[in-house]
Backbone as XML, in Angstrom:
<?xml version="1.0"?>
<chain id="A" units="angstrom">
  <residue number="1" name="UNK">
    <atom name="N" x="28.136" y="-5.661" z="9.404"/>
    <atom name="CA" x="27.601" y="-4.367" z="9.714"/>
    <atom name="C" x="26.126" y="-4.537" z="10.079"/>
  </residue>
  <residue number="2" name="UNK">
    <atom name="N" x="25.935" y="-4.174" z="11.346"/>
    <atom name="CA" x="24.278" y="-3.805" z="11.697"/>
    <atom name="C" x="23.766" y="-2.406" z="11.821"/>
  </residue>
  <residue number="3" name="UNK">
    <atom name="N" x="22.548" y="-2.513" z="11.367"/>
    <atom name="CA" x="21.652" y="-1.099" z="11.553"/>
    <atom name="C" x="20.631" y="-1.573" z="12.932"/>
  </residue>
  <residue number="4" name="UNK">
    <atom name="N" x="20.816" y="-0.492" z="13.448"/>
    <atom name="CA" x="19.511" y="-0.392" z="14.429"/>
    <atom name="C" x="18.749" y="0.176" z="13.991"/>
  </residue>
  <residue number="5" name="UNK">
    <atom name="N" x="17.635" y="-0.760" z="13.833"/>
    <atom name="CA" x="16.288" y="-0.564" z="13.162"/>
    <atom name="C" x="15.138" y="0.098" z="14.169"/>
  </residue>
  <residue number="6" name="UNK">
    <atom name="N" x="15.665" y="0.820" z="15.613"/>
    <atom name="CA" x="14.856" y="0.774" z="16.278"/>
    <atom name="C" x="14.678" y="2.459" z="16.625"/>
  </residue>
  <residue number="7" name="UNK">
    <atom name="N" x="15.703" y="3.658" z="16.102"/>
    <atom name="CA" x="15.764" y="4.368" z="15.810"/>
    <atom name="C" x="16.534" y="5.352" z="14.420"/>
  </residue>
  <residue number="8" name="UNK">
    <atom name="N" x="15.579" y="5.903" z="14.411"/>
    <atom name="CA" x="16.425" y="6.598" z="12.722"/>
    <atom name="C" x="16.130" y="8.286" z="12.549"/>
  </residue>
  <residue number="9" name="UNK">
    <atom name="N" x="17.526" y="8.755" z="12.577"/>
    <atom name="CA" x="17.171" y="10.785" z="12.390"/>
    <atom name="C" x="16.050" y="10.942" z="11.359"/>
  </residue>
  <residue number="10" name="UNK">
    <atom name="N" x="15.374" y="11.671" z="11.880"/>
    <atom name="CA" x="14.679" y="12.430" z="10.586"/>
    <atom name="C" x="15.030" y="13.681" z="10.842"/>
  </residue>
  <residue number="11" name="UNK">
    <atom name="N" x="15.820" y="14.485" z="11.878"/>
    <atom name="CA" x="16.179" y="16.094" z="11.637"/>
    <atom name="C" x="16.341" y="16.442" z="10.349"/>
  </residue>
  <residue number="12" name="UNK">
    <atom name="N" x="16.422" y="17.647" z="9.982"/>
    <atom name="CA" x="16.449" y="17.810" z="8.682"/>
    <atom name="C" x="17.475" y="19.371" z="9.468"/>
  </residue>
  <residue number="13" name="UNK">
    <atom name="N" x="18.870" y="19.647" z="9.452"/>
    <atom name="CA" x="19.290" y="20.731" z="9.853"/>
    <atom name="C" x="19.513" y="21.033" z="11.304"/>
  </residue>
  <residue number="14" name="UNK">
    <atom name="N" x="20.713" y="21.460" z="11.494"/>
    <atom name="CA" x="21.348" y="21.550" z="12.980"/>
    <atom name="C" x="20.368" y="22.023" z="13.875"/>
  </residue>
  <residue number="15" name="UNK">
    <atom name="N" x="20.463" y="21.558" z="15.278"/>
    <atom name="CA" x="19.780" y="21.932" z="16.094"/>
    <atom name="C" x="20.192" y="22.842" z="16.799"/>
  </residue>
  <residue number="16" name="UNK">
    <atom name="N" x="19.085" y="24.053" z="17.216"/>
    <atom name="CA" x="20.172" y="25.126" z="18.185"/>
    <atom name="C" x="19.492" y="24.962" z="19.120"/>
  </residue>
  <residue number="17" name="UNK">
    <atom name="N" x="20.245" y="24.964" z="20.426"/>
    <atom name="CA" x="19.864" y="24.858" z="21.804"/>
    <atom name="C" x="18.946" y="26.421" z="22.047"/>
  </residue>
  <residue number="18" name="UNK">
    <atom name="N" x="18.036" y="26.454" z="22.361"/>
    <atom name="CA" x="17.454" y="27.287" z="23.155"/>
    <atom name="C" x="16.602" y="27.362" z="24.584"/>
  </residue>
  <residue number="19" name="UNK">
    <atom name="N" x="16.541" y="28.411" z="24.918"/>
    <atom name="CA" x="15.872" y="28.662" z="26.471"/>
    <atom name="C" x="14.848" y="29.626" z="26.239"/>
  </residue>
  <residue number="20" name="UNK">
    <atom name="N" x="13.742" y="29.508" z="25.180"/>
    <atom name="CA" x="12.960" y="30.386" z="25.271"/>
    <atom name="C" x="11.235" y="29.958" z="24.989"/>
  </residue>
  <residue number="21" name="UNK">
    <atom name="N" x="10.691" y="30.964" z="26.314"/>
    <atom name="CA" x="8.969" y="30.382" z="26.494"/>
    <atom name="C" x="8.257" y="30.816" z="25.699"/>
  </residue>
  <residue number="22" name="UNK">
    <atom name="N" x="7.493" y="30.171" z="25.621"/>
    <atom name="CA" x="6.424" y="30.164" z="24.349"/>
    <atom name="C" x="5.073" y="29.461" z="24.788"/>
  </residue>
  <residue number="23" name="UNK">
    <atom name="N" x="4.043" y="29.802" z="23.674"/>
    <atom name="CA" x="2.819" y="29.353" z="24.183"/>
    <atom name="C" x="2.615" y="28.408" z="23.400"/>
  </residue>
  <residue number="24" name="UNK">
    <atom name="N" x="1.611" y="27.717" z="23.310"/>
    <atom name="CA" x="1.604" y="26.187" z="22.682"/>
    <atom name="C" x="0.060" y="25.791" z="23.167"/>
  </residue>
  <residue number="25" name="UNK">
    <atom name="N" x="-0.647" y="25.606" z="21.574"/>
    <atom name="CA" x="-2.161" y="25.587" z="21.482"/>
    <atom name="C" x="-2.451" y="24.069" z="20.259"/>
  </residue>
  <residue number="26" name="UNK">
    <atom name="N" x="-2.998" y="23.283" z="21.281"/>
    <atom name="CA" x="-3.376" y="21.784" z="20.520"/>
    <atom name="C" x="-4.644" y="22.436" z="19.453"/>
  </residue>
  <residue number="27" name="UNK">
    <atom name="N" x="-4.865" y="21.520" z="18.267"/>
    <atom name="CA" x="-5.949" y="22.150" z="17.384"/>
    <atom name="C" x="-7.613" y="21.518" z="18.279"/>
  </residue>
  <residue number="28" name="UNK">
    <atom name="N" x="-7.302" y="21.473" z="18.991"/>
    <atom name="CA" x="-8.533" y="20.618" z="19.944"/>
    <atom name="C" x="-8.832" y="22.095" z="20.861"/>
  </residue>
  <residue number="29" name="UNK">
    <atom name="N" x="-7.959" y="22.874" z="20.788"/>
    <atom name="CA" x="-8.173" y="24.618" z="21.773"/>
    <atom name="C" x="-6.945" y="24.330" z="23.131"/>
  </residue>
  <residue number="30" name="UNK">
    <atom name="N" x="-6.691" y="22.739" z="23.553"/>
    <atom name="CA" x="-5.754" y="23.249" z="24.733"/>
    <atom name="C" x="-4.706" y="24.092" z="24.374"/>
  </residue>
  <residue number="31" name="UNK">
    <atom name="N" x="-4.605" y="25.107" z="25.349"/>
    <atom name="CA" x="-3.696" y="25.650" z="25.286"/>
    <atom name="C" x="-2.991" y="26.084" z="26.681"/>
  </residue>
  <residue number="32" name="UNK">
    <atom name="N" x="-1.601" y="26.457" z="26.246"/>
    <atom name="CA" x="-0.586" y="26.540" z="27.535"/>
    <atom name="C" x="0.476" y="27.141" z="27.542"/>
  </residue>
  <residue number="33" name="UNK">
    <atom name="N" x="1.515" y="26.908" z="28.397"/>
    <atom name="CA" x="2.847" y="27.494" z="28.140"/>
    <atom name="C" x="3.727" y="26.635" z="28.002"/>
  </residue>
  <residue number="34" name="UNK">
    <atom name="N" x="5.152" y="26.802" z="27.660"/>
    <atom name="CA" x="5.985" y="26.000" z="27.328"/>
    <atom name="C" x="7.189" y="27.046" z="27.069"/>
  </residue>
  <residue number="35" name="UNK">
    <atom name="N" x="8.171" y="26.219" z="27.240"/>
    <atom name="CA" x="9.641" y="26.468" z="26.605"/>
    <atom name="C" x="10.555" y="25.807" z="25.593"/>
  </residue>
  <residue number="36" name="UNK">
    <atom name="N" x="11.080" y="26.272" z="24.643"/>
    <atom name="CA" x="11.430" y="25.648" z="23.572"/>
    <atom name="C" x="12.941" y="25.100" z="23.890"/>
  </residue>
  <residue number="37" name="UNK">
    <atom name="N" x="13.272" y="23.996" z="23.775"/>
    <atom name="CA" x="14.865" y="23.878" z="24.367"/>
    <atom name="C" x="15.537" y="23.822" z="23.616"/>
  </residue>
  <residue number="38" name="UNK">
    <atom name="N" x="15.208" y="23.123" z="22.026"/>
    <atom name="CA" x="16.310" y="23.948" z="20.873"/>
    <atom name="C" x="14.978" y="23.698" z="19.501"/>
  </residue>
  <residue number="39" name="UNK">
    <atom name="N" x="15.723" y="24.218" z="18.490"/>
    <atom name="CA" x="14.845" y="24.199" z="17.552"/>
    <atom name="C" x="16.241" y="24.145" z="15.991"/>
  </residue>
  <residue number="40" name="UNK">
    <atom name="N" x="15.042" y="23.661" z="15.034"/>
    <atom name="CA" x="15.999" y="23.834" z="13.833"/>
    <atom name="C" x="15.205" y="24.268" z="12.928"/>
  </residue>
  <residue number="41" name="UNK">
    <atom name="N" x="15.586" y="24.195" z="10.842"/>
    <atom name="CA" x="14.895" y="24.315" z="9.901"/>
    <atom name="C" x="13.200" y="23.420" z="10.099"/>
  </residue>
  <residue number="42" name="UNK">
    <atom name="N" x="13.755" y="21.982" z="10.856"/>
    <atom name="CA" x="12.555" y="21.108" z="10.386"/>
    <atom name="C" x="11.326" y="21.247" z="11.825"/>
  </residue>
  <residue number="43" name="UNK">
    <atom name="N" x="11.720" y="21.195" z="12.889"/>
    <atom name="CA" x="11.164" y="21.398" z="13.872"/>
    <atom name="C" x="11.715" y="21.743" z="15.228"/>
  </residue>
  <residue number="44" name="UNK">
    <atom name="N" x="11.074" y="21.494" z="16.522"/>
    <atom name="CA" x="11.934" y="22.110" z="18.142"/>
    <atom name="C" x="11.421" y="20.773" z="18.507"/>
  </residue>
  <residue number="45" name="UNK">
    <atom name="N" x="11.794" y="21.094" z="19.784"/>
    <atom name="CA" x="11.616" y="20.234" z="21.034"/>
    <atom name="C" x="11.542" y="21.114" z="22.262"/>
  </residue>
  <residue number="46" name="UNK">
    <atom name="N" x="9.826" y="20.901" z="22.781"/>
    <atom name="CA" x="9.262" y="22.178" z="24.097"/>
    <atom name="C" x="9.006" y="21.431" z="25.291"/>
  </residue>
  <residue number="47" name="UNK">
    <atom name="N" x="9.349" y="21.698" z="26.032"/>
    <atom name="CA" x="8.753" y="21.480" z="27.194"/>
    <atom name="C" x="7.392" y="22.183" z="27.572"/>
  </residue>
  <residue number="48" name="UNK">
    <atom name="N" x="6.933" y="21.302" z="28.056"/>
    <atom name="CA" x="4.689" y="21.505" z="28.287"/>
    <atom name="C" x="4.186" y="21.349" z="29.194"/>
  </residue>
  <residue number="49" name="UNK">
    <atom name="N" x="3.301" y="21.788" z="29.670"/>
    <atom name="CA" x="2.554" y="21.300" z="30.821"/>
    <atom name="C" x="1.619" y="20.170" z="30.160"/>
  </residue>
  <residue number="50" name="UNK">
    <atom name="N" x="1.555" y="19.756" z="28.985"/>
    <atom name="CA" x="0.074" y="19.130" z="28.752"/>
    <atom name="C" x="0.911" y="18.395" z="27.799"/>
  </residue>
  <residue number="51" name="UNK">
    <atom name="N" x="0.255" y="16.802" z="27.426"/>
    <atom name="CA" x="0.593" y="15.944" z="26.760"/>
    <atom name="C" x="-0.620" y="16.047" z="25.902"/>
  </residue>
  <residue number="52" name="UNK">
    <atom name="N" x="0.418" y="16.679" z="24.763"/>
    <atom name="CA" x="-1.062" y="16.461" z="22.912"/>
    <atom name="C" x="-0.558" y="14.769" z="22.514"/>
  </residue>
  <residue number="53" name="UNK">
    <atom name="N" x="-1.271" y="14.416" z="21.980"/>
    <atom name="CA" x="-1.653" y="13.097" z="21.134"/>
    <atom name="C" x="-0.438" y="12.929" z="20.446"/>
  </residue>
  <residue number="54" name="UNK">
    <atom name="N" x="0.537" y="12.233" z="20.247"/>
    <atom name="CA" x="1.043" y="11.591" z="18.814"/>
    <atom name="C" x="0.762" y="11.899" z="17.553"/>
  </residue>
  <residue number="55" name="UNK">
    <atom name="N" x="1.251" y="12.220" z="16.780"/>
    <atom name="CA" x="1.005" y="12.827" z="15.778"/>
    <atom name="C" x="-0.493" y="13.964" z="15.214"/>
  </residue>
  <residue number="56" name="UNK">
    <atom name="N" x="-0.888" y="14.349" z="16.713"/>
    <atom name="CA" x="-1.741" y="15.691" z="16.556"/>
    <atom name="C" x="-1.093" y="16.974" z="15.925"/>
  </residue>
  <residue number="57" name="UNK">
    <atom name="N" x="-2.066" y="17.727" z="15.338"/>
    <atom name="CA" x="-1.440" y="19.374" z="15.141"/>
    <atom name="C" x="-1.352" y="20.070" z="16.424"/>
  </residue>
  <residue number="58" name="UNK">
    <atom name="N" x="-0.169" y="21.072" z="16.164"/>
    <atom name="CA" x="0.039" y="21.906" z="17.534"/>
    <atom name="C" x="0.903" y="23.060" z="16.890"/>
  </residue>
  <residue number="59" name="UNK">
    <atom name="N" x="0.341" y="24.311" z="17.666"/>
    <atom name="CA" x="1.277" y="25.827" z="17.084"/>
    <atom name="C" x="1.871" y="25.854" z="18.271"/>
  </residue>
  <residue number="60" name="UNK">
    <atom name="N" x="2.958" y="26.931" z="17.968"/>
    <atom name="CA" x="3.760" y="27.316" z="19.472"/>
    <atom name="C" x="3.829" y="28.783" z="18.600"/>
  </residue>
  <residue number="61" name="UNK">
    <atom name="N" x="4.178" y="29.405" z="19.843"/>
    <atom name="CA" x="4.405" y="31.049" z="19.499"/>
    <atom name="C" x="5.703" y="31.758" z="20.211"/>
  </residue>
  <residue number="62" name="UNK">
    <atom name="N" x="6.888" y="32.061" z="20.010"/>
    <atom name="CA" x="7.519" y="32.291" z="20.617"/>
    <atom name="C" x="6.812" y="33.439" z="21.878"/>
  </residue>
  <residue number="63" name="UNK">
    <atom name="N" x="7.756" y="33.695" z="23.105"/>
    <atom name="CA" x="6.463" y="34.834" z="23.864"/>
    <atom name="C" x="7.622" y="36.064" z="23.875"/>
  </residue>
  <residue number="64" name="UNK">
    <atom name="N" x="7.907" y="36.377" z="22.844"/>
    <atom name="CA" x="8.540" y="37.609" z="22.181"/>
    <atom name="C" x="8.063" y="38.303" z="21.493"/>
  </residue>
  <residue number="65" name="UNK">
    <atom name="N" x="8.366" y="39.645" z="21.667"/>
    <atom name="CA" x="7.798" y="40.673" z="20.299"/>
    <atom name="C" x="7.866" y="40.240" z="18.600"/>
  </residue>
  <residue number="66" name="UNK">
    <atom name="N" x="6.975" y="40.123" z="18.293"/>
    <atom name="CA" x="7.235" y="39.969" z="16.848"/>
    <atom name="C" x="7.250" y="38.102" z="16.877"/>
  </residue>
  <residue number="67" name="UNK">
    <atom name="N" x="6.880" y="37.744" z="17.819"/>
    <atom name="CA" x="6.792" y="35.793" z="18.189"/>
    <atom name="C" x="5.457" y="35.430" z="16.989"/>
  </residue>
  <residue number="68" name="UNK">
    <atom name="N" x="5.568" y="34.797" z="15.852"/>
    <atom name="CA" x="4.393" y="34.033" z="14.967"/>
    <atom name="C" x="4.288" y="32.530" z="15.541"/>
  </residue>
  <residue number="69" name="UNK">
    <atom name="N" x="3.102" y="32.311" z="14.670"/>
    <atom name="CA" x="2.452" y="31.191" z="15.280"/>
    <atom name="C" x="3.308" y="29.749" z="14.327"/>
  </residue>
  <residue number="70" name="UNK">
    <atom name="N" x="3.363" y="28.802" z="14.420"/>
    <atom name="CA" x="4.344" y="28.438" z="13.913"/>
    <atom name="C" x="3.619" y="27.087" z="14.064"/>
  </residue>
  <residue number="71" name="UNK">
    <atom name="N" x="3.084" y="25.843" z="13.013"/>
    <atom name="CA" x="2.074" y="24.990" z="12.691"/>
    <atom name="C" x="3.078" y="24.000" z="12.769"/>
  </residue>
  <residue number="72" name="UNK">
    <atom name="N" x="2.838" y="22.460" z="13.915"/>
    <atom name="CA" x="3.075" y="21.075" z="13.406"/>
    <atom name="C" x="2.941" y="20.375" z="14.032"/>
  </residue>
  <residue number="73" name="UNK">
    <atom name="N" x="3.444" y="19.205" z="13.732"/>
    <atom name="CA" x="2.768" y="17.711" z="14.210"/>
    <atom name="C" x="3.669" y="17.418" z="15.278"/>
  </residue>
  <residue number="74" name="UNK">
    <atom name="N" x="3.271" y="16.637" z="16.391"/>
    <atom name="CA" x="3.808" y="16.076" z="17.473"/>
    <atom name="C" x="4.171" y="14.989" z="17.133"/>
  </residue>
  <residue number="75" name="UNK">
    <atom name="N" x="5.355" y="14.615" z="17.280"/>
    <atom name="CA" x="6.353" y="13.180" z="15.991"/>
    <atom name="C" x="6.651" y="13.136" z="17.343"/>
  </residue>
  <residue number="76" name="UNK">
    <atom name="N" x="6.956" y="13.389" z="18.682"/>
    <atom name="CA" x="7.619" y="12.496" z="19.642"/>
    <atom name="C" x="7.090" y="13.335" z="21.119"/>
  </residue>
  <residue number="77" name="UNK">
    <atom name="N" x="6.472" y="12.356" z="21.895"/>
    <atom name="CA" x="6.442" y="12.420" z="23.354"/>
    <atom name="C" x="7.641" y="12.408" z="24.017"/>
  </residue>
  <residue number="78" name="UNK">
    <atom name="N" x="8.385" y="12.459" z="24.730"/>
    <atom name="CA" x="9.281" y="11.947" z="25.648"/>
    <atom name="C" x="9.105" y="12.628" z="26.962"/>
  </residue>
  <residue number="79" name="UNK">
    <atom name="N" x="9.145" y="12.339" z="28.060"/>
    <atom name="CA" x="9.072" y="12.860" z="29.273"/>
    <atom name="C" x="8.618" y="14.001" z="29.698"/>
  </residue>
  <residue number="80" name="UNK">
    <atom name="N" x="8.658" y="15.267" z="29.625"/>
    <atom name="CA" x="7.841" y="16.307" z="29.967"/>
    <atom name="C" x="7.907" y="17.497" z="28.662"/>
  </residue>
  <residue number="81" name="UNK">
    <atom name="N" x="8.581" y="16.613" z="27.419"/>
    <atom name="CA" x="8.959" y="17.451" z="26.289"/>
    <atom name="C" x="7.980" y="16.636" z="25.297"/>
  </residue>
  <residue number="82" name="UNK">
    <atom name="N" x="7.725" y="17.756" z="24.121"/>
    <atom name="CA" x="7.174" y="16.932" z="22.994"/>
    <atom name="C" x="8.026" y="17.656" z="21.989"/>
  </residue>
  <residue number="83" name="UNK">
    <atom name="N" x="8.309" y="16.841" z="20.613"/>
    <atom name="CA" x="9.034" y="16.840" z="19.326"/>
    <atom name="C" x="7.762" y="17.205" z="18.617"/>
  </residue>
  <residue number="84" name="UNK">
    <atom name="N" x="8.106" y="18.407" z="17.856"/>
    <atom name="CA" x="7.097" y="18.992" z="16.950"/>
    <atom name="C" x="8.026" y="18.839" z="15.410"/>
  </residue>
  <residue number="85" name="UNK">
    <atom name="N" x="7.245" y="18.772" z="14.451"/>
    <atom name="CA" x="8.043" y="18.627" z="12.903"/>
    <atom name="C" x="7.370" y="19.577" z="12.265"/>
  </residue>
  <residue number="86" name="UNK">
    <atom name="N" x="7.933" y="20.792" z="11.824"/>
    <atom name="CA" x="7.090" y="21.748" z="11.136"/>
    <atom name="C" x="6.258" y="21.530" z="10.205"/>
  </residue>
  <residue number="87" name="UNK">
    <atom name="N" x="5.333" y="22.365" z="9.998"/>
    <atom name="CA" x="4.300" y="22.291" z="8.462"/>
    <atom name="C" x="4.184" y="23.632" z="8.381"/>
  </residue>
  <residue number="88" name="UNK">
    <atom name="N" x="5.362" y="23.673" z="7.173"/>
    <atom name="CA" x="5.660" y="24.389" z="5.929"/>
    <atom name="C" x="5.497" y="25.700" z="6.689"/>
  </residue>
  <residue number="89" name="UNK">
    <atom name="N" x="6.328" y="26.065" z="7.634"/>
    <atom name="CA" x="6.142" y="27.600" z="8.254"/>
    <atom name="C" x="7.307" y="28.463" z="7.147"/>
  </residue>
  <residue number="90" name="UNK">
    <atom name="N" x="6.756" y="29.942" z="7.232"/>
    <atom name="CA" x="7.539" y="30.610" z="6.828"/>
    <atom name="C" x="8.969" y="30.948" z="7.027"/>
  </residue>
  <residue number="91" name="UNK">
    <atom name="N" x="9.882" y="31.142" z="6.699"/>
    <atom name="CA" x="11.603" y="30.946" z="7.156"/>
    <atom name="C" x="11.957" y="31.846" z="8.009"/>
  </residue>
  <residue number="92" name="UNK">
    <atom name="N" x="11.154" y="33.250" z="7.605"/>
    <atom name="CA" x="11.173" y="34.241" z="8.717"/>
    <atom name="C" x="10.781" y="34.055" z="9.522"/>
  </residue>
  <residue number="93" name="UNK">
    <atom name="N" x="9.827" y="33.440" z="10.183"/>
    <atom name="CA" x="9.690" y="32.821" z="11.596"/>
    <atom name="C" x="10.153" y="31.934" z="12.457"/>
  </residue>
  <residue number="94" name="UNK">
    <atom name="N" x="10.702" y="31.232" z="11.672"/>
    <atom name="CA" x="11.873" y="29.633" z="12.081"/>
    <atom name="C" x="12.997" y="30.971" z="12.003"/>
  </residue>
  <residue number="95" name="UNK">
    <atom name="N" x="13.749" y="31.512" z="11.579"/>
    <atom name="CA" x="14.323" y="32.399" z="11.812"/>
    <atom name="C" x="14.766" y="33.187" z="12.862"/>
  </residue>
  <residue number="96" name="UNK">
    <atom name="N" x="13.215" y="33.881" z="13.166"/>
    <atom name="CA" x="13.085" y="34.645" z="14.251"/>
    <atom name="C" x="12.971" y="33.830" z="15.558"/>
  </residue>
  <residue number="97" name="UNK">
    <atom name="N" x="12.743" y="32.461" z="15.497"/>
    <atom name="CA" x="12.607" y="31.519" z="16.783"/>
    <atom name="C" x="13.957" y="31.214" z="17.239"/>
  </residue>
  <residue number="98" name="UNK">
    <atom name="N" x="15.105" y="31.001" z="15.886"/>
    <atom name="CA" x="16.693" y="30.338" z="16.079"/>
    <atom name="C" x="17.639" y="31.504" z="16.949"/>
  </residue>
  <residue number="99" name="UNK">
    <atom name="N" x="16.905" y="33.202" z="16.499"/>
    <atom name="CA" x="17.693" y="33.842" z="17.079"/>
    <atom name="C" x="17.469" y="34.227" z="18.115"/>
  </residue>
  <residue number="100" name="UNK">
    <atom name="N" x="16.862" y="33.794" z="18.755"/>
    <atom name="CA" x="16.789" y="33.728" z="19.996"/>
    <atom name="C" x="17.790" y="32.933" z="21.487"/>
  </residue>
  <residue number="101" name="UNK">
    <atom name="N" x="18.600" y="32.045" z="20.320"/>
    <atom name="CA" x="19.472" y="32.223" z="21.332"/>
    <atom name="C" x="20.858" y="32.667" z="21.808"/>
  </residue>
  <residue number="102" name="UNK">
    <atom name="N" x="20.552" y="34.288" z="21.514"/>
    <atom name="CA" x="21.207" y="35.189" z="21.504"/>
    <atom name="C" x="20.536" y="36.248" z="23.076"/>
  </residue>
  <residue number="103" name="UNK">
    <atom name="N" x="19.277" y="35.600" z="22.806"/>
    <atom name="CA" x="18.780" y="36.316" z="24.327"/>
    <atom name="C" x="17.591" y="36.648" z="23.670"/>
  </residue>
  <residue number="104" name="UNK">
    <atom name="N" x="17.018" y="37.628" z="24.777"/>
    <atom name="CA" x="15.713" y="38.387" z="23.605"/>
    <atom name="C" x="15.815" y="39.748" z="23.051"/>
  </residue>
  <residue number="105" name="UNK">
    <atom name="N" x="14.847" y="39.722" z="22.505"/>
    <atom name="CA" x="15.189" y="41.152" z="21.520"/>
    <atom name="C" x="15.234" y="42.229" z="22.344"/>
  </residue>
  <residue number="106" name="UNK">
    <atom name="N" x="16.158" y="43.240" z="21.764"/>
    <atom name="CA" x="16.387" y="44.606" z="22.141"/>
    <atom name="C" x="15.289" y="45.706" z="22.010"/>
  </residue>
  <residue number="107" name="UNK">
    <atom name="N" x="15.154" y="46.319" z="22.410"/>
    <atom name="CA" x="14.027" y="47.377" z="22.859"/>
    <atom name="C" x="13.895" y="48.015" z="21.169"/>
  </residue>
  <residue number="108" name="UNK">
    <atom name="N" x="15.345" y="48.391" z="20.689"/>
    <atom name="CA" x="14.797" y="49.519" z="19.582"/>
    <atom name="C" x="14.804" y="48.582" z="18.305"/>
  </residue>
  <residue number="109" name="UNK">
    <atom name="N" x="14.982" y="46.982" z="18.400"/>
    <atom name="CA" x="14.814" y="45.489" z="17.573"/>
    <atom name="C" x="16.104" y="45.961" z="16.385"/>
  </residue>
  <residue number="110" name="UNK">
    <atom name="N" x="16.910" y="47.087" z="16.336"/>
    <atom name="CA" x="18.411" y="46.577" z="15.632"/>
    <atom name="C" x="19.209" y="45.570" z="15.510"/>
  </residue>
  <residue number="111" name="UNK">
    <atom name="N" x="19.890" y="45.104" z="16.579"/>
    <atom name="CA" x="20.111" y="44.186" z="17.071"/>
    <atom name="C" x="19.756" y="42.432" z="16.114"/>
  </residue>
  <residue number="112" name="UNK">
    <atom name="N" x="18.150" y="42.937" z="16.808"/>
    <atom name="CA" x="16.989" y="41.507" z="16.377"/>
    <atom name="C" x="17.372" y="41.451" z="14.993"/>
  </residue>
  <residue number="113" name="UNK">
    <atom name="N" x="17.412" y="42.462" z="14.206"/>
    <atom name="CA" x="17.535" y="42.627" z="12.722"/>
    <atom name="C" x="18.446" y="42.006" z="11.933"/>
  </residue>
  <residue number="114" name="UNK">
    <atom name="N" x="19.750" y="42.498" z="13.318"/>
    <atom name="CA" x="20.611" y="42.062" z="12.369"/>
    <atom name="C" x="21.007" y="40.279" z="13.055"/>
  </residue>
  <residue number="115" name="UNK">
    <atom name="N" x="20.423" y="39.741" z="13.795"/>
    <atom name="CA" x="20.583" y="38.645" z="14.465"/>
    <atom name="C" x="19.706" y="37.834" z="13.007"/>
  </residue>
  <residue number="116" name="UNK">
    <atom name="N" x="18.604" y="38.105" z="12.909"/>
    <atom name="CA" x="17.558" y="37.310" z="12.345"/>
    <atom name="C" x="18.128" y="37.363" z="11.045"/>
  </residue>
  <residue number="117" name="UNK">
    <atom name="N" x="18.747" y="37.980" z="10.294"/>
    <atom name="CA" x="19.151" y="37.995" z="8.651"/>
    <atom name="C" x="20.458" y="37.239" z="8.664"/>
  </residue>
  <residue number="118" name="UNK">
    <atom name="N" x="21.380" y="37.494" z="9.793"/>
    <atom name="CA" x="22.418" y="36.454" z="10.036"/>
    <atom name="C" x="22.103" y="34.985" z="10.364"/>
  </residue>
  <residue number="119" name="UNK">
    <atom name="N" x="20.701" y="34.808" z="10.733"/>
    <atom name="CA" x="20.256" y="33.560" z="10.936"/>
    <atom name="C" x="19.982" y="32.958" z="9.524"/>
  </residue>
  <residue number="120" name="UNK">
    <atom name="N" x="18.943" y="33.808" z="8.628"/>
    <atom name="CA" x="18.342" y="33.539" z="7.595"/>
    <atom name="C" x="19.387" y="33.363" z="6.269"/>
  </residue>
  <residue number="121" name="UNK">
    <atom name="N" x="20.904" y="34.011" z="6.402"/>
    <atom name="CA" x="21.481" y="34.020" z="5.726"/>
    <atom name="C" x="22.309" y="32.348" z="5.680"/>
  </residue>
  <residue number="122" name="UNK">
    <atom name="N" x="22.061" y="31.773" z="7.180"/>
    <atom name="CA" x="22.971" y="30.884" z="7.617"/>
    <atom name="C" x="21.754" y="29.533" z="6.866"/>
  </residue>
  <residue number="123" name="UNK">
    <atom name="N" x="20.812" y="29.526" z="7.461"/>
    <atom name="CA" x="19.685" y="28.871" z="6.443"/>
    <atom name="C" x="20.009" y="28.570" z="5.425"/>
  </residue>
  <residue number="124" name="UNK">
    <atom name="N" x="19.946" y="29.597" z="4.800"/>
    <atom name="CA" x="20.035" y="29.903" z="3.105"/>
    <atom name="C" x="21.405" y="28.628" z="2.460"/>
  </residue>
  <residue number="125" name="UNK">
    <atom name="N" x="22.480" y="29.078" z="3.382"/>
    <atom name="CA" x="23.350" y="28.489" z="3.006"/>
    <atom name="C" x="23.486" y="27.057" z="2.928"/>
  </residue>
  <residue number="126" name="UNK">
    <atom name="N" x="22.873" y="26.766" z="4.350"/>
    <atom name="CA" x="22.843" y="25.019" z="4.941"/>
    <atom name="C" x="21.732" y="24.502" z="3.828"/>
  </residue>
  <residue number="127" name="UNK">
    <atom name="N" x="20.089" y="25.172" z="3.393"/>
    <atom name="CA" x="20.014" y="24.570" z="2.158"/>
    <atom name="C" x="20.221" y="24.227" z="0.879"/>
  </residue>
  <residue number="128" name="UNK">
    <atom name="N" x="21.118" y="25.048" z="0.436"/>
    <atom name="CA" x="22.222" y="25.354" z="-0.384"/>
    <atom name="C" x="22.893" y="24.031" z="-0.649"/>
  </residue>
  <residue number="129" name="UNK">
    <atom name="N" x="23.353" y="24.072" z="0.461"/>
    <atom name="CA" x="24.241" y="22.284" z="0.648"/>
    <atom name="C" x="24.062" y="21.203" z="0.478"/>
  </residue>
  <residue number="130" name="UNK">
    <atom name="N" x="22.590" y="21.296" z="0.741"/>
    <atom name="CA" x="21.523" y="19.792" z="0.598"/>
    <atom name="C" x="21.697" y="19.329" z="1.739"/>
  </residue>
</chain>
């Protein structure tokens, strides 16, 4: 039996595919736009106009109503995307980022409500599990 020692998961929790833009501000002030292509509990993966540093800080904001700022480290470059790993964001906001790919929120945010507690409930559970 061999291990390839040359990559190893650190996800921490399923990834959901998403299609949604967001802004994205290095702690140095660049800032820009971007799109998130999926995201999970531990972090996303955005597409950028701008390449931050390797393990620099970086927020993204979903560009939705009710979108928070959402704090972490750049753990992977790859081609026109960077891998962000959260720091310690609130669940309601990783939350409100997952349900999004459901589309975007509805005008009178019912909908959002009940999308985002069905998200948070699904959370709840997957840490539950270990």
């Amino acid at each position: 039996m061999s291990a390839d020692l040359q990559w190893m998961e650190h996800r921490w929790g399923t990834r959901i595919d998403l299609d949604a833009p967001a802004e994205v501000i290095t702690m140095d002030g660049v800032h820009g736009k971007g799109v998130v292509r999926n995201a999970s509990l531990s972090g996303a993966l955005a597409e950028t106009s701008f390449r931050p540093a390797l393990l620099s800080r970086i927020a993204l904001r979903p560009s939705t109503p009710g979108g928070e700022w959402l704090e972490g480290c750049v753990v992977r470059v790859e081609g026109d995307a960077v891998a962000i790993e959260w720091l310690d964001p609130p669940l309601h906001a990783v939350a409100r980022l997952l349900s999004l790919q459901h589309g975007p929120e509805p005008e009178n945010g019912r909908e959002s409500v009940a999308s985002v507690s069905t998200v948070v409930s699904l959370l709840d559970w997957q840490q539950a599990q270990g």
